[in-house]
Structures are given as structure tokens and as C-alpha cells.
ZADREN-540073 format. One record per residue (C-alpha): residue in one letter; x, z, y. Coordinates in Angstrom, 2 decimals, decimal comma. Each point is the difference from the previous one (the first is absolute). Layout:
BEGIN
ATOM   aa        xx        zz        yy
ATOM    a         X         Z         Y
...
***
This chain:
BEGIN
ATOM   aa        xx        zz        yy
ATOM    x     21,37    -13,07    -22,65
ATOM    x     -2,39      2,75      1,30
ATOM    x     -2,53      1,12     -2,16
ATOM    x     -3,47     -0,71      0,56
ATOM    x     -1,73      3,15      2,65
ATOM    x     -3,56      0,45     -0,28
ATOM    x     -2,39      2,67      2,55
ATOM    x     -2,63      2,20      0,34
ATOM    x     -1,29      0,83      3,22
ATOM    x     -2,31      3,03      0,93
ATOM    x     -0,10      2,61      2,89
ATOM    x     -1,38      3,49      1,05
ATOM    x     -2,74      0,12      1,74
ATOM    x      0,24      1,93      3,31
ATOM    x     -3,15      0,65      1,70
ATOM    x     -0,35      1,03      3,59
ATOM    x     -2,71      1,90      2,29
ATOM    x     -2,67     -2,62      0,78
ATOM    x     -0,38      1,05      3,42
ATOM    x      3,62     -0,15      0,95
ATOM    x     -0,36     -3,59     -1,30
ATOM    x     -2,85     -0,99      1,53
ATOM    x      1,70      1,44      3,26
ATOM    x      2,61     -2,66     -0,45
ATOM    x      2,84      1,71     -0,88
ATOM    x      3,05     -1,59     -1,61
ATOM    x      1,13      1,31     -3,15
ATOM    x      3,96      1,07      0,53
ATOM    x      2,82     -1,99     -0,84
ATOM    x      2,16     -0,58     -2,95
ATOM    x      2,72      2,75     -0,79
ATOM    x      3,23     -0,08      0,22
ATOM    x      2,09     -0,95     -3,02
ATOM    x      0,71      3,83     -1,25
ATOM    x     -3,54      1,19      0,13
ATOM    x     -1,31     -3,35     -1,75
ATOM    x      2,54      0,97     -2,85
ATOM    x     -1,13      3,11      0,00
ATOM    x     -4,24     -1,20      0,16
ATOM    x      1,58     -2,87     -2,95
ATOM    x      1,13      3,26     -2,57
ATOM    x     -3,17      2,16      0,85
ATOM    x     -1,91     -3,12     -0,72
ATOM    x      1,91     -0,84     -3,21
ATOM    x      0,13      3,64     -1,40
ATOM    x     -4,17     -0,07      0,30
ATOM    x     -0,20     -3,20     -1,65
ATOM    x      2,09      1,09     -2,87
ATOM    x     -2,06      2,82     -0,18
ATOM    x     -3,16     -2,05     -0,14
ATOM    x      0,99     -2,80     -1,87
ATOM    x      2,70      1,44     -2,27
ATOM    x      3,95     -1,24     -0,62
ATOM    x      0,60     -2,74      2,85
ATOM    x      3,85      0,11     -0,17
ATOM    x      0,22     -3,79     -1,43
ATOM    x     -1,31     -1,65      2,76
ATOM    x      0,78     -0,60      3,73
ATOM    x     -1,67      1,97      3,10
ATOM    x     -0,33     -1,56      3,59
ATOM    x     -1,59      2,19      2,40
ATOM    x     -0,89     -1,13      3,81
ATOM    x     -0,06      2,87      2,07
ATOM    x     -2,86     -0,67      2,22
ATOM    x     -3,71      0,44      0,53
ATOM    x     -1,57     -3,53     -0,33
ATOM    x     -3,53     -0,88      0,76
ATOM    x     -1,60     -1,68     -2,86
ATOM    x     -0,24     -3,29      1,67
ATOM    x      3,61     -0,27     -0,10
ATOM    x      0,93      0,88     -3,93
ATOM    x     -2,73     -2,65     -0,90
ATOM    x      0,81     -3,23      1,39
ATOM    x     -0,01     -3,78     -1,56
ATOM    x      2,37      0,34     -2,95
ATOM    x      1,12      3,42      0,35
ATOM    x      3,05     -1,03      2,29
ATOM    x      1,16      3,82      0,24
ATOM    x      0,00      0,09     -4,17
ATOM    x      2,39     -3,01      0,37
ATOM    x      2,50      0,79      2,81
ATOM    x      0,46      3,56     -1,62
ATOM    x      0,64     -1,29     -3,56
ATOM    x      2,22     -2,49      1,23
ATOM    x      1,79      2,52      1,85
ATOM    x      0,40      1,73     -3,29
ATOM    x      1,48     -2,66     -1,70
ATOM    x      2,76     -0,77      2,31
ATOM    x      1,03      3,66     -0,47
ATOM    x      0,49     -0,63     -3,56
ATOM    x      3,01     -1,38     -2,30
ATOM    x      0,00     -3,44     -0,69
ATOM    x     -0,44      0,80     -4,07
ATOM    x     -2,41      2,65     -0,08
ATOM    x     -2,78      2,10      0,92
ATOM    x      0,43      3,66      1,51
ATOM    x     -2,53      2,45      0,38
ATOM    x      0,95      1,83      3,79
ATOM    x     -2,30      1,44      2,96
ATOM    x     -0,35     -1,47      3,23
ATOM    x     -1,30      1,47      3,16
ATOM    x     -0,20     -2,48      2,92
ATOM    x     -0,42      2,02      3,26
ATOM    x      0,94     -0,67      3,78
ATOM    x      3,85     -0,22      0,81
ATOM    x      0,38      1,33      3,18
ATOM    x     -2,86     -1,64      2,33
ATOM    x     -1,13     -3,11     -2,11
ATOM    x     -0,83     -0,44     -3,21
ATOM    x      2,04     -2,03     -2,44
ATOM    x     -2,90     -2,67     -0,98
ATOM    x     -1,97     -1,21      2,87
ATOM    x     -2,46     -1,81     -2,19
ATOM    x     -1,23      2,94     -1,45
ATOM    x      0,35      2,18      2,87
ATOM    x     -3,25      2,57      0,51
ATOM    x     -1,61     -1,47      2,32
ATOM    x     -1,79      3,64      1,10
ATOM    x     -3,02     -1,69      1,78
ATOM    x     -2,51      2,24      2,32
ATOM    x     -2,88      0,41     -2,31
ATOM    x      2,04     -0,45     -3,34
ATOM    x     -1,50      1,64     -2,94
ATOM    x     -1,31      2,78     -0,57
ATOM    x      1,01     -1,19     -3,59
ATOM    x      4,17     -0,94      0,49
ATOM    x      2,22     -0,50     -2,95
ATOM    x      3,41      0,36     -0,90
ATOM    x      0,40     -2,51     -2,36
ATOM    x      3,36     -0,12     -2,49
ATOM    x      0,78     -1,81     -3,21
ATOM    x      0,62      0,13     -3,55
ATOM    x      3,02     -2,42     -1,44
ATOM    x      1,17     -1,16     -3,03
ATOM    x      0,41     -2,51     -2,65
ATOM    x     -3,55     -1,60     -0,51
ATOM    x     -0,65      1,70     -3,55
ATOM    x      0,16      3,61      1,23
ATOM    x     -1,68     -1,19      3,39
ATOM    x     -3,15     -0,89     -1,81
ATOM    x     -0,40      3,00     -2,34
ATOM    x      0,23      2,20      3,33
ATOM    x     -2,06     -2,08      1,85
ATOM    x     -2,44      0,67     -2,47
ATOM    x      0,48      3,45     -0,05
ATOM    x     -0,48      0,12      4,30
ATOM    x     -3,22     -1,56     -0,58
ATOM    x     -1,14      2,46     -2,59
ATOM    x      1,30      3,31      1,63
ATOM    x      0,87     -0,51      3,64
ATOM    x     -3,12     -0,02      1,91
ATOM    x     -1,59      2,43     -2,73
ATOM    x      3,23      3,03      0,34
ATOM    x      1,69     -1,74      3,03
ATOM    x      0,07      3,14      2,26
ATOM    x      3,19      0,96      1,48
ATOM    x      1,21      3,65     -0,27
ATOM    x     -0,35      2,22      3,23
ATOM    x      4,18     -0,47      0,75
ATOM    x     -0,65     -3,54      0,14
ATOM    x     -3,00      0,74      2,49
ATOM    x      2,05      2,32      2,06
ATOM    x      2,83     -2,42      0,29
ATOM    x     -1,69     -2,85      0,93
ATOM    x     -2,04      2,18      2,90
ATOM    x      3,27      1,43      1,06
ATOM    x      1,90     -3,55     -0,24
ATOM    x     -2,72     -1,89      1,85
ATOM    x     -1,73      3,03      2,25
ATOM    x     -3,63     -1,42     -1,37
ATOM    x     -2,66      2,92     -1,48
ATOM    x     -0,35     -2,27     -3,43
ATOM    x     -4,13      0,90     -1,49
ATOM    x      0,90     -1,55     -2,97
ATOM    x      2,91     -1,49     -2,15
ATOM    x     -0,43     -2,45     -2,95
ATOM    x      1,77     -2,44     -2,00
ATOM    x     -1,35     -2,95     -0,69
ATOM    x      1,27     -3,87     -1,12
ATOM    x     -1,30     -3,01      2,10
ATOM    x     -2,63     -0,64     -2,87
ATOM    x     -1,28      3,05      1,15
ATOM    x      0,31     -0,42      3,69
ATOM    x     -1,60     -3,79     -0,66
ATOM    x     -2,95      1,60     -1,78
ATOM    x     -0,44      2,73      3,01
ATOM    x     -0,22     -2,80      2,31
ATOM    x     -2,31     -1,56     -1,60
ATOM    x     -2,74      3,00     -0,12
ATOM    x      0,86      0,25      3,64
ATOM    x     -0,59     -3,63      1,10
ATOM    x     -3,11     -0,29     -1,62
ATOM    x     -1,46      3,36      0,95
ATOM    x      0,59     -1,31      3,59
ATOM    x     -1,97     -3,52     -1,07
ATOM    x      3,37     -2,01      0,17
ATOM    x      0,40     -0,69     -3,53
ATOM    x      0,86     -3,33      0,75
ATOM    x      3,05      1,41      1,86
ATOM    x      1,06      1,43     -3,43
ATOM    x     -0,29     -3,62     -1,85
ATOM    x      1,67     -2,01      2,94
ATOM    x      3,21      2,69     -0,36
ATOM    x     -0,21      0,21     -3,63
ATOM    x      1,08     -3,55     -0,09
ATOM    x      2,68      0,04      2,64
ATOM    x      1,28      3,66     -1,37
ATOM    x      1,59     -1,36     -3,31
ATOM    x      1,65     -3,53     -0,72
ATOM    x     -1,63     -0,97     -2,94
ATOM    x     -3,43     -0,05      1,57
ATOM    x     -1,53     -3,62      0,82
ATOM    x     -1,18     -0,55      3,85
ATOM    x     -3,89      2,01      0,40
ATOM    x     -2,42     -0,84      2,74
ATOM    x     -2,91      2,59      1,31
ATOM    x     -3,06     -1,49      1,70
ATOM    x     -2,45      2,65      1,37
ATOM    x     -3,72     -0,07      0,81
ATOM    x      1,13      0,52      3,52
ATOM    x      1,77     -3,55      0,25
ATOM    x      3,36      1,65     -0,55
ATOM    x      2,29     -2,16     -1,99
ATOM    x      3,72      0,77     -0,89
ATOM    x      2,39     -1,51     -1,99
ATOM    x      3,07      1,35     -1,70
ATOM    x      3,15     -1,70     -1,41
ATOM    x      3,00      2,19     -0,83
ATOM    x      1,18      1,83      3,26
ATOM    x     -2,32     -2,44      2,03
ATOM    x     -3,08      0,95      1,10
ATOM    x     -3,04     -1,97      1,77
ATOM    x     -2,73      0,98      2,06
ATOM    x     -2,34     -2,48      1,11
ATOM    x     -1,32      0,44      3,67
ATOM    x     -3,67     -0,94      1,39
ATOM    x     -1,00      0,11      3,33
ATOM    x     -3,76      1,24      0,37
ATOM    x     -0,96     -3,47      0,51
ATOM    x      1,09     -0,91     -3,09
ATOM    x     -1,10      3,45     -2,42
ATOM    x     -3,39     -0,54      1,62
ATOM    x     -0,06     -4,07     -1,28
ATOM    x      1,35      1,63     -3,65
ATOM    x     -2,96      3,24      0,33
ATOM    x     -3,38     -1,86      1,61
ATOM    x     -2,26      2,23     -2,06
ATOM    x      1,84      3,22      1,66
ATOM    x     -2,81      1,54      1,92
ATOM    x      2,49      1,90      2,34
ATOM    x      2,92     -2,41      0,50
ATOM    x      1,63      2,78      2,58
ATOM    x     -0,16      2,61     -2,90
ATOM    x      1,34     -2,66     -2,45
ATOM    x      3,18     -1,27      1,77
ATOM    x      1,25      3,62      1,23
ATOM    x     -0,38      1,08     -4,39
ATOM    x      2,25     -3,28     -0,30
ATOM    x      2,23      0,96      2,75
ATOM    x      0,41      3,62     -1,32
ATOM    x      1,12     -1,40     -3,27
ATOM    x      2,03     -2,73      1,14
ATOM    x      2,06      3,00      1,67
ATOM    x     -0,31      2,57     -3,04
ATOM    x      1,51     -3,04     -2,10
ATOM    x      2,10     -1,10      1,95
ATOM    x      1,94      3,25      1,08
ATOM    x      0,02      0,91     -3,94
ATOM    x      2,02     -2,85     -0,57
ATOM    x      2,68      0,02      2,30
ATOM    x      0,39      3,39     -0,45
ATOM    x      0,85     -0,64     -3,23
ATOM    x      2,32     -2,39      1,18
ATOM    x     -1,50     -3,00     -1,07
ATOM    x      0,90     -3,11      2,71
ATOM    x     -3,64     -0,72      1,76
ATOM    x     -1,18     -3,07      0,98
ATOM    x     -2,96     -0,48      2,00
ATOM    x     -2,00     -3,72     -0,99
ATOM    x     -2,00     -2,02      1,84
ATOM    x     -3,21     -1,00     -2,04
ATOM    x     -0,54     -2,91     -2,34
ATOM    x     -2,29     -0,32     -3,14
ATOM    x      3,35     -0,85     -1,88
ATOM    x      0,26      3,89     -0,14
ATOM    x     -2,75      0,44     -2,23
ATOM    x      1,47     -2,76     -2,60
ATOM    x     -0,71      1,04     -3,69
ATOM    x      3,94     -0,87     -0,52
ATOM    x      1,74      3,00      1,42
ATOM    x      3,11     -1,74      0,56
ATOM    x     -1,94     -2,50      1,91
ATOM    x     -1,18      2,57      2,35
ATOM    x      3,24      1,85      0,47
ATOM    x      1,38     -4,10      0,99
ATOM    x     -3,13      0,31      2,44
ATOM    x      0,99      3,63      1,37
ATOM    x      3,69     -1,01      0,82
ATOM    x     -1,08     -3,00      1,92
ATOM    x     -2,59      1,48      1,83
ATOM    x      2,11      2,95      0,50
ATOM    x      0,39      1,00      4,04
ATOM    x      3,54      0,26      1,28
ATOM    x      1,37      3,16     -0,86
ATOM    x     -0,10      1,42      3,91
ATOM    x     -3,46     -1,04      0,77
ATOM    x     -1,45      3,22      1,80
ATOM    x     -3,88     -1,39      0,42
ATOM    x     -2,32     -2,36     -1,41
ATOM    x     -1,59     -2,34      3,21
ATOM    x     -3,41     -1,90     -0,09
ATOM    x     -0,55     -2,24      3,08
ATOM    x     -3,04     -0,51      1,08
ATOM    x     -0,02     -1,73      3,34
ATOM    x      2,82     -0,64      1,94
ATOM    x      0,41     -1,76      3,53
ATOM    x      3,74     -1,11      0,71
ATOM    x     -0,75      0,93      3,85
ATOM    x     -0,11      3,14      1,17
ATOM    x      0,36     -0,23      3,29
ATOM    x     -3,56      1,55      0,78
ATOM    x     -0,18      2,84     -2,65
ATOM    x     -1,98      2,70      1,88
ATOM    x     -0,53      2,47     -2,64
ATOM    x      1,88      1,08     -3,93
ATOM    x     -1,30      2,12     -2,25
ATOM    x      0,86      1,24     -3,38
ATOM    x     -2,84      1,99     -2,39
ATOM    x      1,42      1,61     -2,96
ATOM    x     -1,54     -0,03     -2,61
ATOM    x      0,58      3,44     -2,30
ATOM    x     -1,45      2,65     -2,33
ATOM    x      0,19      3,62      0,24
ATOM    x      3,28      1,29     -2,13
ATOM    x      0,90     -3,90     -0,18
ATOM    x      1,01     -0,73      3,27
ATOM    x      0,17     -3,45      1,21
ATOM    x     -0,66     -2,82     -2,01
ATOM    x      0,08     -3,04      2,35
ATOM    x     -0,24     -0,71      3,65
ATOM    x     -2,05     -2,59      1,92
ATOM    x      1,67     -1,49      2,53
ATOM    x     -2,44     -2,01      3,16
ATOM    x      1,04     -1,39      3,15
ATOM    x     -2,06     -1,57      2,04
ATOM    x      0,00     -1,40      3,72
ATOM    x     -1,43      0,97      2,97
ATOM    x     -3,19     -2,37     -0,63
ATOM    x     -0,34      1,52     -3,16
ATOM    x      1,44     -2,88     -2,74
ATOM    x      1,84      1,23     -2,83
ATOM    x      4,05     -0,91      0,35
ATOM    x      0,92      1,97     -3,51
ATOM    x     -1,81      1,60     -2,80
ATOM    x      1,92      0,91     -2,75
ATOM    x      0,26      2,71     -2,57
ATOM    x      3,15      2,20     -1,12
ATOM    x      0,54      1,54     -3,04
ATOM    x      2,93      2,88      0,00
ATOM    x      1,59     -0,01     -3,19
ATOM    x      1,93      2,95      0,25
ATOM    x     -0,29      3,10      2,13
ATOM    x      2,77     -0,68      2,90
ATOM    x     -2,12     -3,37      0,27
ATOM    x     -2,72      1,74      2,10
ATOM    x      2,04      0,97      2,66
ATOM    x      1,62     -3,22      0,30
ATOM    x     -3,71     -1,74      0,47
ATOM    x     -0,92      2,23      2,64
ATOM    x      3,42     -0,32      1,93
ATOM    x      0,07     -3,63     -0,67
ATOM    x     -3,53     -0,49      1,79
ATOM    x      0,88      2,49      2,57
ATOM    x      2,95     -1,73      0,90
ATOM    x     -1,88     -3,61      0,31
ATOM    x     -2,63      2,03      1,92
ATOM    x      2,55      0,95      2,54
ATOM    x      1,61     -3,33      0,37
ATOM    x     -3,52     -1,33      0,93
ATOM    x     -0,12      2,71      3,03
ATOM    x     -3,05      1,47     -2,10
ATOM    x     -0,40      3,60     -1,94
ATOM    x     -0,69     -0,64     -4,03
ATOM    x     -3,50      1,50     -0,91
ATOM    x      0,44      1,97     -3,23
ATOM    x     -3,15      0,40     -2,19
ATOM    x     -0,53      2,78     -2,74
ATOM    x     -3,31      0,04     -1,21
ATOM    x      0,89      1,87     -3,10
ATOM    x     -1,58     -2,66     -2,35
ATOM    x      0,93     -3,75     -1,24
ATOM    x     -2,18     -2,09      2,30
ATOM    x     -1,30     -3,25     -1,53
ATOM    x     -2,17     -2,89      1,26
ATOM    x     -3,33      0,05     -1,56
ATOM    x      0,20     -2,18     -2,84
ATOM    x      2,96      2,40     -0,99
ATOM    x      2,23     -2,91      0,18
ATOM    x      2,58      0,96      2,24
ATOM    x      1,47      3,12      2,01
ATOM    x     -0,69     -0,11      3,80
ATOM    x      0,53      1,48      3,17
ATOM    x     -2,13      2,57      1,40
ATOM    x     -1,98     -1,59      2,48
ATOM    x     -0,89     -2,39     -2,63
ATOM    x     -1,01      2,46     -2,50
ATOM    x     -2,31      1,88      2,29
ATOM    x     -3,71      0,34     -1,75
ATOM    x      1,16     -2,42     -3,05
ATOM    x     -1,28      3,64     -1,96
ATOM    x      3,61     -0,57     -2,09
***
């Protein structure tokens, strides 16, 4: 019978020129297999130098450049796949310290779940993550010791820099090791210096198994619940913030702050790879009994392609007499659009629809406009599309309307 493996994961820190990321460049591919063994020794001969004798335990190296985002996902998935691949290279009766370097053979690499993914944008902080193995005595003394001395002496020598600019034809500013603890804790410091410490407590939970389920509620009317891999966001139209915020004094202002986080949150977590759910609202959410809310959140869950959130208004089956569409859209500069109000009325000037869309992801807004344009069309009439810049509401701040309806409400 095999003998019990035990890991310990960390990575060095590659960081990139901020404006080549904020260009959107993609960080380069993995390498191929004989210039990940080679990055795998370099990597192993500086660790040994930091850290001291390392011949008794195992070393996995992935030879890629990996965005953050990727390394840290619900339960570590890429610390699992790589120590199980480990273990099947061993004998069945015992343990054997060896180096691994897992790099492209010849156009595709060998483990499509933990592919890079080499997103536009990634970074400017990538990692190349590898792992420690062993039996679980030794693994804890040198986990210890990584947590002590890593992040503190962690800087690779200038052959490993050279290498790894040469390998992956990247100008590296900076290369550091670090263990997840440490990349966990950097996080952190960045989410809440960007006011989206919530973000850090919501992904702290679905990071490592042994966590129980959190939920975040903000000021805003953001509320998001988090269960293992799962994650849920609960949705309001303005309609329903504004019943939530009466006291708000600038209800526009209000529901574009919600939007903005509903999006910051939202994007955090599936980029982490968390599974997203978007929920309808019920009270049941706010249940003291977290597991009572999460029951809440699945059932009021929307189907897994729904691409907007509709609110009818008014609608009129016949249309036989429609004489004029429009659609406002309602946005905020460096938001975009938030929602669109859709009118129709006919020639005498009754209302036939009145209804308000809410694009839930960005290839949604397109879609509403070409949707409308097309119904336009088939009415033998041209689709009149509104952007006043701003979220138009009705006076009492109730509701989002059109712009003729908005016109001197002083929203």
C-alpha cells in the first residue's frame, strides 16, 4: 500500500509592465516540456539555496505564467490534480523524492484543467506556482519553514530571472517567492485598499474546504452568498433598491454605486472560478440561519443562461397600430449601460409596452438593442434609441422611465 503524500504549494511571483497590461496584452504561453525542466531545476537550485537541504521531498513545477485568479480557486484544485499526479508516478510501497516539470508537448499541454489560461489583461502580478511533497511529518516542518523565510529571502537569483525572460520573452520587474498564505494575505491588502473587502471574506470562504458558507451584505443593498465553489449574487431592479433605500436623497446616484459593485463582485468571483448564480429577491435571503438563506438562493436562483433581468410595465397583446418604439438607456459615465427602457406606443398616443431590461452581462447590451431593432423593423417603423447619459427615473424615484417621460421630473 502507498504511503501517505502530503504538499506544499507556493509560486514565484512574476510581475509585468503595468501598461502593457492595462493595454490588454496576453501573457505568453506555457513552455515546452524541455525548457519547463529546465525553469523546474533553476527554480529548485534557488529554493535550496534559500531554504536549505530540500533533497527529501518531491518538486512539481508547472511551466507557465498564471494569473493569480487561476492558482487561487475554491479548494485549490491545481494543488490537487498536481499531487495526485505525483502519486501515480510513485511505487505502490513507498515514497520517492523526484522533480517534475510539466510543460507543453508539442502544441497542447498535457493537463487541460490547469492549462494557463493567458487572458488579455492578466496580471501584472502572474505566478508560476509548483509544489513541495512528502510524507506529512517533513511536509509540516517545511511548511513552517516557507512561512517563516519565503516571502522574507524569497528572491530568485538573476539566472533564474534571465531564464524565465528568455523562456517566456516577458521583461520580468520583479521576481519573488511566495506560498499561497502569502499570496492570500496580498490579496487581502489589495481588496480592501480598493473598498471590496467584502470580496476578500466571500473568497476566503470558498478558497479553502474547511471554511463554513459566509454571506456579505453592503450598505449599497448588495448581498452575496457563498457556499463552497457556489456563489450568489442577489439582483434588484431600480424599482426594487429604491423600495429597500427611500431615505436615499439621489436614488440615480444610489442604484449606479449598487450596480458598480454588483459588477466589481461579481466579475471577482467568477474569475476566481467560483460557479455564479444570479437570484431573484426574497426576504428569505436575509434569514439569520445561513443555511436557510443559501436554501432561499438556490431556489430563487435564475436559470443559468438568463442574459437580462425584464420588468413589465404595460403591455397590450395588439400591436397592430404601434406608430412609434423607443428605447432610453439608462448609464453612467465609465459604467456604461445599466438598463434600458423600452415604450411603444400607437399612433393615438396609448402605451402598447413599457418595460425595463436589465443586461446582466456585457454581450447582453447588444442583444437588447438588436432585439428591439429587429421588432422595430418588423413593424415597418425605425427604433428610436435614447442616450441621455444618466439613469432617468419618475419623480417619486420609483421607477426608471423613458425619456419623454422623464423630461423636467429634475431627476
Amino acid at each position: 500500500m502507498q504511503n501517505q503524500v502530503a504538499s506544499v504549494p507556493a509560486v514565484l511571483t512574476v510581475e509585468l509592465d503595468l501598461e502593457a497590461v492595462s493595454q490588454g496584452a496576453r501573457p505568453p504561453g506555457p513552455l515546452a516540456w524541455e525548457e519547463a525542466d529546465r525553469l523546474c531545476w533553476a527554480l529548485a537550485e534557488d529554493l535550496q539555496r534559500i531554504l536549505g537541504p530540500l533533497q527529501e521531498y518531491g518538486f512539481v513545477t508547472l511551466g507557465g505564467l498564471y494569473d493569480l485568479t487561476e492558482v487561487l480557486r475554491p479548494g485549490l484544485p491545481m494543488v490537487d490534480i498536481l499531487s495526485e499526479l505525483y502519486r501515480r508516478s510513485l511505487p505502490d510501497t513507498r515514497f520517492q523524492p523526484q522533480v517534475m516539470a510539466i510543460g507543453t508537448q508539442g502544441a497542447e499541454f498535457p493537463i487541460p484543467a490547469i492549462a494557463p489560461e493567458c487572458r488579455p489583461g492578466a496580471g501584472p502580478l502572474l505566478a508560476i506556482p509548483f509544489l513541495f511533497l512528502g510524507e506529512p511529518e517533513a511536509m509540516d516542518e517545511l511548511g513552517a519553514r516557507l512561512e517563516k523565510t519565503l516571502l522574507e529571502k524569497g528572491r530568485a537569483s538573476l539566472k533564474t530571472g534571465q531564464l524565465i525572460q528568455d523562456s517566456f520573452g516577458i521583461k520580468a520587474l520583479n521576481l519573488s517567492f511566495a506560498t499561497f498564505n502569502d499570496l492570500c494575505a496580498l490579496m487581502k491588502i489589495q481588496l480592501e485598499n480598493a473598498e471590496l473587502g467584502g470580496l476578500w471574506e466571500l473568497l476566503e470562504a470558498a478558497l479553502f474546504t474547511n471554511r463554513p458558507p459566509a454571506r456579505v451584505t453592503l450598505p449599497e443593498g448588495n448581498l452575496f452568498l457563498v457556499d463552497g465553489g457556489e456563489a450568489f449574487a442577489r439582483f434588484l431592479t431600480f424599482g426594487q433598491w429604491r423600495a429597500e433605500h427611500p431615505e436615499h436623497d439621489d436614488p440615480a446616484t444610489g442604484y449606479a454605486r449598487f450596480q458598480q459593485l454588483q459588477r466589481q463582485y461579481t466579475a471577482g468571483l467568477a474569475a476566481h472560478g467560483l460557479q455564479l448564480h444570479i437570484v431573484e429577491h426574497t426576504a428569505e435571503l436575509d434569514a439569520d440561519d445561513i443555511d436557510r438563506a443559501l436554501s432561499a438562493a438556490r431556489m430563487a436562483a435564475m436559470p443559468g443562461d438568463t442574459q437580462e433581468v425584464n420588468e413589465v410595465v404595460t403591455a397590450v397583446d395588439d400591436w397592430d397600430n404601434v406608430a412609434g418604439l423607443s428605447l432610453t438607456e439608462h448609464s453612467r459615465p465609465g459604467m456604461g449601460p445599466v438598463a434600458y427602457t423600452v415604450l411603444a406606443r400607437s399612433a393615438d398616443g396609448q402605451v402598447l409596452y413599457f418595460a425595463n431590461q436589465y443586461p446582466l452581462a456585457p454581450e447582453s447590451i447588444q442583444r437588447i438593442r438588436e432585439h428591439w431593432r429587429e421588432q422595430a423593423t418588423a413593424c415597418g417603423i425605425e427604433l428610436e434609441l435614447i442616450q441621455p447619459g444618466d439613469l432617468l427615473h419618475s419623480p417619486d424615484g420609483s421607477q426608471l422611465v423613458p425619456w419623454p417621460e422623464a423630461m423636467g421630473t429634475g431627476h
